[in-house]
N, CA, C and O atoms as a DFTB+ gen file, in Angstrom:
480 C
 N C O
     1  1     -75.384      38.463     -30.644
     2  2     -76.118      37.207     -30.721
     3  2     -77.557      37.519     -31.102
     4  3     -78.117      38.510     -30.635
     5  1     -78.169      36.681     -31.950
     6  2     -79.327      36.819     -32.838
     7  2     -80.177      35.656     -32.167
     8  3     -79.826      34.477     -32.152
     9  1     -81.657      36.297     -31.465
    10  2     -82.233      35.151     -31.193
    11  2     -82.556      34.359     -32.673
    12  3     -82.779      33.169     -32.897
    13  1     -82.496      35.342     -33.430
    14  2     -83.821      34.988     -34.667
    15  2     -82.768      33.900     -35.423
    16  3     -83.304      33.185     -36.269
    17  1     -81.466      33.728     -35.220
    18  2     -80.121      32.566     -35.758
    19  2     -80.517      31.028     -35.254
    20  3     -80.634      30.698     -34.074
    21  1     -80.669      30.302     -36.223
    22  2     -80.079      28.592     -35.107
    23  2     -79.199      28.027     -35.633
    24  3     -78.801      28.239     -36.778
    25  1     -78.798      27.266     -34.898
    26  2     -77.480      26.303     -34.889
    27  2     -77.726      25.314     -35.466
    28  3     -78.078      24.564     -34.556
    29  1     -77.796      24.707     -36.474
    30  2     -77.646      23.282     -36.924
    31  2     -76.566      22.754     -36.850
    32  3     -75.549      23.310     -37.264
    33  1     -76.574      21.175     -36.122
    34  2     -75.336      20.452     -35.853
    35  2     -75.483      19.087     -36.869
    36  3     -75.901      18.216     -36.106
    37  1     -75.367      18.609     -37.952
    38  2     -75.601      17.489     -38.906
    39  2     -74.640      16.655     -39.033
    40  3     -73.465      16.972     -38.846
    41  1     -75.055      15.404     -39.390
    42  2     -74.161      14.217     -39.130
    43  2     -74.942      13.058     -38.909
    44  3     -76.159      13.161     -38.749
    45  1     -74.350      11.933     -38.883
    46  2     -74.660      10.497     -39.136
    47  2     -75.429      10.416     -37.359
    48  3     -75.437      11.385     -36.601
    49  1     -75.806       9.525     -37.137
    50  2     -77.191       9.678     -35.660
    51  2     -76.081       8.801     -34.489
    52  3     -76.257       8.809     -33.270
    53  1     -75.110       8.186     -35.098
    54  2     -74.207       7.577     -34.072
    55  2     -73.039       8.520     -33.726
    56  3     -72.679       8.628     -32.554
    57  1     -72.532       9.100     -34.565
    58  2     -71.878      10.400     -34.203
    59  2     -72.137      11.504     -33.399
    60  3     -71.436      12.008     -32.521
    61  1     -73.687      11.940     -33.984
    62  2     -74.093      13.225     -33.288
    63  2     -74.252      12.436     -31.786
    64  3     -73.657      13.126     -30.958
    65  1     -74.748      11.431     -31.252
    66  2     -74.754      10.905     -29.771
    67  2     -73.567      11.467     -29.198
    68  3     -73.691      12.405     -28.411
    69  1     -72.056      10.873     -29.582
    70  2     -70.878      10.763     -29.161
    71  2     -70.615      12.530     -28.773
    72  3     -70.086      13.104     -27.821
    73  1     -71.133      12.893     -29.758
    74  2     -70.722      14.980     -30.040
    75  2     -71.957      15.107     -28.733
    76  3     -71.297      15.420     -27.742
    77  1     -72.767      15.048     -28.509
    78  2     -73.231      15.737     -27.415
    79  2     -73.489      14.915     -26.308
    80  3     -74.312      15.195     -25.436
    81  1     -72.963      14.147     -26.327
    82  2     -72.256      13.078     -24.883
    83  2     -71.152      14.258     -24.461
    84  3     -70.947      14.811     -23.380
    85  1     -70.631      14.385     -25.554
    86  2     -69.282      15.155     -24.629
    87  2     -69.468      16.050     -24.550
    88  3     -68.689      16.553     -23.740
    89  1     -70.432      17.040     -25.117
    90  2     -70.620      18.110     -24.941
    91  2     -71.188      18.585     -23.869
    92  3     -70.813      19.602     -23.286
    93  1     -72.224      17.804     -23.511
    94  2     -73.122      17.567     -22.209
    95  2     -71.991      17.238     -20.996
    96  3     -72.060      17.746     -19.877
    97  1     -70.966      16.321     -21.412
    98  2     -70.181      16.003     -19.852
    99  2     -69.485      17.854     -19.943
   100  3     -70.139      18.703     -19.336
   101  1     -68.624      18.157     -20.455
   102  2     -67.998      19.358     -20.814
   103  2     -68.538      20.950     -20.189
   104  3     -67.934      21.915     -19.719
   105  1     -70.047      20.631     -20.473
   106  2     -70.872      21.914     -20.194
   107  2     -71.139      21.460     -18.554
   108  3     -70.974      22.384     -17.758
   109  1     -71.433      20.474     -18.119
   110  2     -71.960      20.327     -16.971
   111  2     -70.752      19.833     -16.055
   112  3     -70.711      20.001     -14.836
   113  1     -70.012      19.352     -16.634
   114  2     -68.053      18.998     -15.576
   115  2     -68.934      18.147     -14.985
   116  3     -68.372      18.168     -13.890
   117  1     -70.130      17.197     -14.762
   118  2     -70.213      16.620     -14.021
   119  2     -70.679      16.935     -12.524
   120  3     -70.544      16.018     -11.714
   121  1     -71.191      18.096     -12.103
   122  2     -71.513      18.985     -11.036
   123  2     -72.788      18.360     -10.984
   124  3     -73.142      17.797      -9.947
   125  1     -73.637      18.404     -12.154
   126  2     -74.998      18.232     -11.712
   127  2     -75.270      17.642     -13.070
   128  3     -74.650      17.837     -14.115
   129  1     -76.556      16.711     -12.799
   130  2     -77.455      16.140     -13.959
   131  2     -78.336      16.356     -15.180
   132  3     -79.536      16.081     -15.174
   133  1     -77.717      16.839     -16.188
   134  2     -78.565      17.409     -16.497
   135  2     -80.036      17.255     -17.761
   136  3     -80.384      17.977     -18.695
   137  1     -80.504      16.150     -17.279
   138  2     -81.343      14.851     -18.075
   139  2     -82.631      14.680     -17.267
   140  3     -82.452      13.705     -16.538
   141  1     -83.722      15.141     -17.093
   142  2     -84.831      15.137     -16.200
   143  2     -85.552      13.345     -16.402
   144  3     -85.721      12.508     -15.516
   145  1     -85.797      13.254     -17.629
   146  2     -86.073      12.495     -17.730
   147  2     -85.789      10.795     -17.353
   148  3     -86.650       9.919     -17.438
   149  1     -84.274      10.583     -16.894
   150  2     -83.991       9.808     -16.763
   151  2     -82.366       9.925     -15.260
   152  3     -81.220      10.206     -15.612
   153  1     -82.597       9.749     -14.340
   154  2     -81.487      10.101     -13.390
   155  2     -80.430       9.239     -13.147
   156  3     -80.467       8.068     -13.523
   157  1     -79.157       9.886     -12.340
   158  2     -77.907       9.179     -13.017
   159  2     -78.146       8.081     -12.237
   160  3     -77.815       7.264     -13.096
   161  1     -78.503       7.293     -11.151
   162  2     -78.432       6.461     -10.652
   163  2     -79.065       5.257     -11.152
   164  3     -78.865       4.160     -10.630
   165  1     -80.003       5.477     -12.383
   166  2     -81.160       4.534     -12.834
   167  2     -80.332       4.425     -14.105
   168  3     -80.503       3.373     -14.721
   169  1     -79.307       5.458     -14.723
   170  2     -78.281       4.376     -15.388
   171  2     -77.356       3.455     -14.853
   172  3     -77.103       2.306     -15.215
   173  1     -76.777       4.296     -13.718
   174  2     -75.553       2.972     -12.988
   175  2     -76.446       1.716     -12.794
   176  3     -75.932       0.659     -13.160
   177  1     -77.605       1.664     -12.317
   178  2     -78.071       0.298     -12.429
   179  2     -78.373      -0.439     -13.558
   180  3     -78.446      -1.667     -13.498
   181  1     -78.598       0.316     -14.813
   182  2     -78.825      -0.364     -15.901
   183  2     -77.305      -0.672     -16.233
   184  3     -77.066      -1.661     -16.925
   185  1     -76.409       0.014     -15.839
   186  2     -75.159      -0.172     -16.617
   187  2     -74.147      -1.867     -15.486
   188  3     -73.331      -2.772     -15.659
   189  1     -74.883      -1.360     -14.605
   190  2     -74.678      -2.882     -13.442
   191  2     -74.782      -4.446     -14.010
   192  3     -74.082      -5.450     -13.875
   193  1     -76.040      -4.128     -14.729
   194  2     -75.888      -5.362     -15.560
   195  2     -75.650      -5.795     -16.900
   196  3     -75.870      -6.831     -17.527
   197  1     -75.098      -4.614     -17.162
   198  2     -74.169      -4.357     -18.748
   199  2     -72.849      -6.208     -18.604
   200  3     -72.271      -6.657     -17.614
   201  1     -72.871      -6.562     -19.597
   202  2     -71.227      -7.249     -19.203
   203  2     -70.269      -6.720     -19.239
   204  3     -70.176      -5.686     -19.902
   205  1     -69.205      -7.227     -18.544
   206  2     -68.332      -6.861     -17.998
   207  2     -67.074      -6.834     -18.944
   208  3     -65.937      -6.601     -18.533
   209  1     -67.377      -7.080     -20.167
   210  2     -66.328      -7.712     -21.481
   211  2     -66.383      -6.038     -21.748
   212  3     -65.336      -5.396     -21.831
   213  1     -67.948      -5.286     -21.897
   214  2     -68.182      -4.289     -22.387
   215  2     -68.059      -2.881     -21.462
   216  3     -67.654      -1.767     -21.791
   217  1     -68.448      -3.261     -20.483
   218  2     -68.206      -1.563     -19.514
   219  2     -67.761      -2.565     -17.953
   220  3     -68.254      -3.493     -17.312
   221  1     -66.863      -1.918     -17.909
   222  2     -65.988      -1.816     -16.275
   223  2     -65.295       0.016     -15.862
   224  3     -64.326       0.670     -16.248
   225  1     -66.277       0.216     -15.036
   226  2     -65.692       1.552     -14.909
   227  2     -64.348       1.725     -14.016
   228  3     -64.294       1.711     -12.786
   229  1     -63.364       1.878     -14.856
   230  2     -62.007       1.674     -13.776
   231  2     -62.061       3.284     -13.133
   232  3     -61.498       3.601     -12.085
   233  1     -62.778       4.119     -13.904
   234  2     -61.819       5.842     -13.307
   235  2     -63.512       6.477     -13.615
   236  3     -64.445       6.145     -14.346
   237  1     -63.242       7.610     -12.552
   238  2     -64.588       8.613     -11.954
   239  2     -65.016       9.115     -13.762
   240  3     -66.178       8.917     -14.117
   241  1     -63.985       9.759     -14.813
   242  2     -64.300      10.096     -16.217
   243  2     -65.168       9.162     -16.532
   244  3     -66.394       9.277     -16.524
   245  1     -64.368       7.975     -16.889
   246  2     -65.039       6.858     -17.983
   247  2     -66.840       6.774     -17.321
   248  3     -67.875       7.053     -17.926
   249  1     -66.675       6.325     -16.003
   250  2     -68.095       6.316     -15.597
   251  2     -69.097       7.546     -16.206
   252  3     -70.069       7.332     -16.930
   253  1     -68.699       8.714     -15.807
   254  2     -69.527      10.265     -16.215
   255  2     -69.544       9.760     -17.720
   256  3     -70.712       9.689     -18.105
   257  1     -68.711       9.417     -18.617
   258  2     -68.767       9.957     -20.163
   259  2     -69.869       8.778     -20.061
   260  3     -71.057       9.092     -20.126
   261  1     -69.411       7.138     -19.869
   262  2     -70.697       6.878     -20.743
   263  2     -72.018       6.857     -19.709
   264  3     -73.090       6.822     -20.314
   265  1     -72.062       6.865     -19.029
   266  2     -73.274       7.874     -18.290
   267  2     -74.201       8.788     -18.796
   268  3     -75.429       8.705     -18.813
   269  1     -73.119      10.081     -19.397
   270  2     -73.586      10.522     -20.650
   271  2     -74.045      10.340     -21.717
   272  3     -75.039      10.879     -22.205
   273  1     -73.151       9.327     -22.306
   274  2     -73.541       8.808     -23.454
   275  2     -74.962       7.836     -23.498
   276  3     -75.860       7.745     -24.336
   277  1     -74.711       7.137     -22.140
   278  2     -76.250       6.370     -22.192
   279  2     -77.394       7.279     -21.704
   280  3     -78.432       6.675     -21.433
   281  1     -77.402       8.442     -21.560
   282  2     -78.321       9.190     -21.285
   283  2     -78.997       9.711     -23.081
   284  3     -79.995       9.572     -23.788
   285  1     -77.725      10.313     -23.088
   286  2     -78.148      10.716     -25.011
   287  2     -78.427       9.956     -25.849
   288  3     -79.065      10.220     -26.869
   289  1     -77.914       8.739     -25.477
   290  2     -78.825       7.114     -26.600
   291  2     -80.243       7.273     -26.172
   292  3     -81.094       7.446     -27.045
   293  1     -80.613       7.229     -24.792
   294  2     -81.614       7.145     -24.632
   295  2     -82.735       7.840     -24.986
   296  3     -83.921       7.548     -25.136
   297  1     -81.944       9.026     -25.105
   298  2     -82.895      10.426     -25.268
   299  2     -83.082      10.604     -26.921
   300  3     -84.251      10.857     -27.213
   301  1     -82.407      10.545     -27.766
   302  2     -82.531      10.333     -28.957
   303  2     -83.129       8.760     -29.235
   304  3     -84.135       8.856     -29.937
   305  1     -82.980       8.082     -29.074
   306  2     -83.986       7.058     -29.211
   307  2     -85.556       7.176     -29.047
   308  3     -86.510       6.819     -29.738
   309  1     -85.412       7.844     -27.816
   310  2     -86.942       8.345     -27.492
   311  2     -87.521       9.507     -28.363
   312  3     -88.742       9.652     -28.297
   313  1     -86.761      10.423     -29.233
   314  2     -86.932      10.936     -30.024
   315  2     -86.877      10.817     -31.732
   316  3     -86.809      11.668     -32.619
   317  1     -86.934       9.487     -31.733
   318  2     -87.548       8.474     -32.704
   319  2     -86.030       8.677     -33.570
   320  3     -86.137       8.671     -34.797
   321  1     -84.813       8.834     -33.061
   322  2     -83.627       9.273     -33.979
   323  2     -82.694       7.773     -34.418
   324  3     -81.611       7.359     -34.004
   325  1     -83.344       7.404     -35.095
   326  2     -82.227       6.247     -35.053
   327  2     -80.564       5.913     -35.875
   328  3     -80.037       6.511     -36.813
   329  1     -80.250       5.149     -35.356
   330  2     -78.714       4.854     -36.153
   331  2     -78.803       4.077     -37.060
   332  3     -79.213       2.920     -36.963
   333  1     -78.377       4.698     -38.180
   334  2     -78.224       3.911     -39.799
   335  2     -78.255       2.284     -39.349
   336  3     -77.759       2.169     -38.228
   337  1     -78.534       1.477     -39.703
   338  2     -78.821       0.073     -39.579
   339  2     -77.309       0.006     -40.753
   340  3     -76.289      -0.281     -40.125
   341  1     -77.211       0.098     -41.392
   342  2     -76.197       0.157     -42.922
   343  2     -74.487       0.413     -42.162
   344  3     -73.450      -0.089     -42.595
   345  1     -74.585       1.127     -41.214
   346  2     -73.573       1.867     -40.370
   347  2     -72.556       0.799     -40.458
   348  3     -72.736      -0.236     -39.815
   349  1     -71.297       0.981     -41.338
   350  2     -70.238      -0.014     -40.399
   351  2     -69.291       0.504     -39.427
   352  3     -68.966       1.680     -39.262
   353  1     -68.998      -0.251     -38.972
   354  2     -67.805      -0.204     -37.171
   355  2     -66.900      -0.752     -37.728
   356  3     -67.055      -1.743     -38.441
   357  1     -65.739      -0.166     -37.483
   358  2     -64.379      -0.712     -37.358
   359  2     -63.528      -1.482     -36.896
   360  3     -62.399      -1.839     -37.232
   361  1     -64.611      -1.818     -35.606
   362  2     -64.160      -2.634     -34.821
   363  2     -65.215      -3.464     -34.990
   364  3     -66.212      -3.419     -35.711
   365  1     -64.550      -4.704     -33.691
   366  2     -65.524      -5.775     -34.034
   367  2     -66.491      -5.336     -32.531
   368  3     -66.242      -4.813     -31.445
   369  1     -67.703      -5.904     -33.233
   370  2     -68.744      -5.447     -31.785
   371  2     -68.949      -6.760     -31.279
   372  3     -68.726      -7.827     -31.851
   373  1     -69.446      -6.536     -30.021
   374  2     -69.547      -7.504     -29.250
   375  2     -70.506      -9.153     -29.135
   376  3     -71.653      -9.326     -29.549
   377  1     -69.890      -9.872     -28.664
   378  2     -70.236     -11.295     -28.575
   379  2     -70.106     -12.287     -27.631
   380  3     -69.070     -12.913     -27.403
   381  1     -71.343     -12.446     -26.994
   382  2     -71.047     -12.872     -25.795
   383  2     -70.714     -14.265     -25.965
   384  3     -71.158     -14.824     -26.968
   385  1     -69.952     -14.967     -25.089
   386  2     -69.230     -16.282     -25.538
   387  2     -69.486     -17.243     -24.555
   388  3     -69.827     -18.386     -24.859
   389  1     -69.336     -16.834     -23.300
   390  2     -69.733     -17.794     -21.928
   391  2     -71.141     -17.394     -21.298
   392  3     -71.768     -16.335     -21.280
   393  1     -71.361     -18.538     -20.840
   394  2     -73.381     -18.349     -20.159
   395  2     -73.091     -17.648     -19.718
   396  3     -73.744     -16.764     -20.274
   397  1     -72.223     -16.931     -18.642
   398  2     -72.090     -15.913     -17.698
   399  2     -72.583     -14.214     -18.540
   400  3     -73.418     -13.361     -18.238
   401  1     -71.829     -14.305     -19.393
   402  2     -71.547     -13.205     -20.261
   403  2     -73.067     -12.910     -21.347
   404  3     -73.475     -11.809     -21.717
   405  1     -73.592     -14.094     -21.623
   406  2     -75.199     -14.515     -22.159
   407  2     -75.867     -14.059     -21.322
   408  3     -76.204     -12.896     -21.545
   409  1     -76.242     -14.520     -20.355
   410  2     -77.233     -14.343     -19.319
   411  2     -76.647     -12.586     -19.044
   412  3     -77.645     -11.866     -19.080
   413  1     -75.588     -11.896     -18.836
   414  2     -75.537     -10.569     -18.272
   415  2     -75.831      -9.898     -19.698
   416  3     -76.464      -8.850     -19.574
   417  1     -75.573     -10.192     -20.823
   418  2     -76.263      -9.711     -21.864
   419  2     -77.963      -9.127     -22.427
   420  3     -78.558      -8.225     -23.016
   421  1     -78.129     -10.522     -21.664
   422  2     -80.253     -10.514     -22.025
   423  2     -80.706      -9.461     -21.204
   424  3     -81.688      -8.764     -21.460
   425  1     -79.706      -9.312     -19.842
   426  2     -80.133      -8.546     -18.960
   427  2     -80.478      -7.228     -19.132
   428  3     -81.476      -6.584     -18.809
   429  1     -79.097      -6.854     -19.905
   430  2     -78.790      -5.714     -19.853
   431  2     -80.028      -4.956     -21.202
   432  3     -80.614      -3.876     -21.139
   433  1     -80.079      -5.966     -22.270
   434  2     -80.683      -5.201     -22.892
   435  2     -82.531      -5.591     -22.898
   436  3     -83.250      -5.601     -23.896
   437  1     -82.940      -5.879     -21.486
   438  2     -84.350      -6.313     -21.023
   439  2     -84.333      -4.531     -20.134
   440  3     -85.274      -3.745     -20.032
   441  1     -83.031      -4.397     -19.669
   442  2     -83.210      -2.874     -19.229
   443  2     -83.421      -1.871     -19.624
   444  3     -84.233      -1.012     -19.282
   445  1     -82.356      -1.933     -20.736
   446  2     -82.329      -1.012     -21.814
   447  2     -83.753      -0.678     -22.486
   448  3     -84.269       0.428     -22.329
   449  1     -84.418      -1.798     -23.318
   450  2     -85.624      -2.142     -23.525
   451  2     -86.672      -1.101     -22.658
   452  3     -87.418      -0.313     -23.240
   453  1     -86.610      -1.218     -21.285
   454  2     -87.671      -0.367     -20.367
   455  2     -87.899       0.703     -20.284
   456  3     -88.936       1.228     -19.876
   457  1     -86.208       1.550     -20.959
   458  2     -85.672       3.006     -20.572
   459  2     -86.357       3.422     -22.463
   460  3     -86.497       4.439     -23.143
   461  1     -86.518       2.452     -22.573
   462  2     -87.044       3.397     -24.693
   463  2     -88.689       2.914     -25.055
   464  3     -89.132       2.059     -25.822
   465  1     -89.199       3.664     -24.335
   466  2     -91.162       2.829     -24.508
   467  2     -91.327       2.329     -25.734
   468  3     -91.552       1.130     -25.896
   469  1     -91.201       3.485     -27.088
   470  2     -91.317       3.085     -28.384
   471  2     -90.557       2.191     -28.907
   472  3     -90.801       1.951     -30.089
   473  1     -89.904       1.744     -28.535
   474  2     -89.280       0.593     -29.321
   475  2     -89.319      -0.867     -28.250
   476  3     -88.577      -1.723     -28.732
   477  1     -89.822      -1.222     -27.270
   478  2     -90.585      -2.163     -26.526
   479  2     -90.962      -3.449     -27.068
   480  3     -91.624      -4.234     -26.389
């Protein structure tokens, strides 16, 4: 092993999230946190008022992965990395339909909002 070598990992900015979401759950099994900046409990609360159309954690995994994953949005966001605006999804993304589902919407992303200074 060569200190003087680096690793480049390249790819579209919504992908590379997903690749070291899992890489991060994988390396760490979930034992310990490994995100200074932001701790796991101050996502479960942001993710509390996520709707419920969009995240229900049925099993101990699903919780850790996007846990993960909302840790690495966050952290690349804060590192000015953004996702192609142009990007299409395959699926259909989300739409909230009942006040219930509105109102847990604004919420969620008035939280979100707090956790990314630069984009405020």
């Amino acid at each position: 092993i060569s200190t003087g070598n680096q690793v480049e990992i390249t790819g579209d900015e919504f992908s590379l999230r997903i690749f070291y979401a899992f890489l991060f759950l994988v390396a760490y099994s979930g034992d310990r946190w490994p995100f200074s900046f932001v701790r796991y409990d101050e996502i479960t609360d942001l993710l509390e008022s996520c709707p419920k159309e969009i995240y229900r954690a049925n099993s101990i995994d699903k919780a850790m992965m996007i846990h993960y994953y909302v840790a690495m949005h966050l952290l690349r966001d804060r590192m000015n990395c953004q996702i192609d605006t142009t990007r299409q999804f395959k699926v259909a993304l989300y739409k909230a339909c009942t006040e219930e589902s509105k109102k847990s919407e604004s919420a969620f992303i008035k939280k979100v909002a707090k956790q990314v200074p630069n984009r405020s």
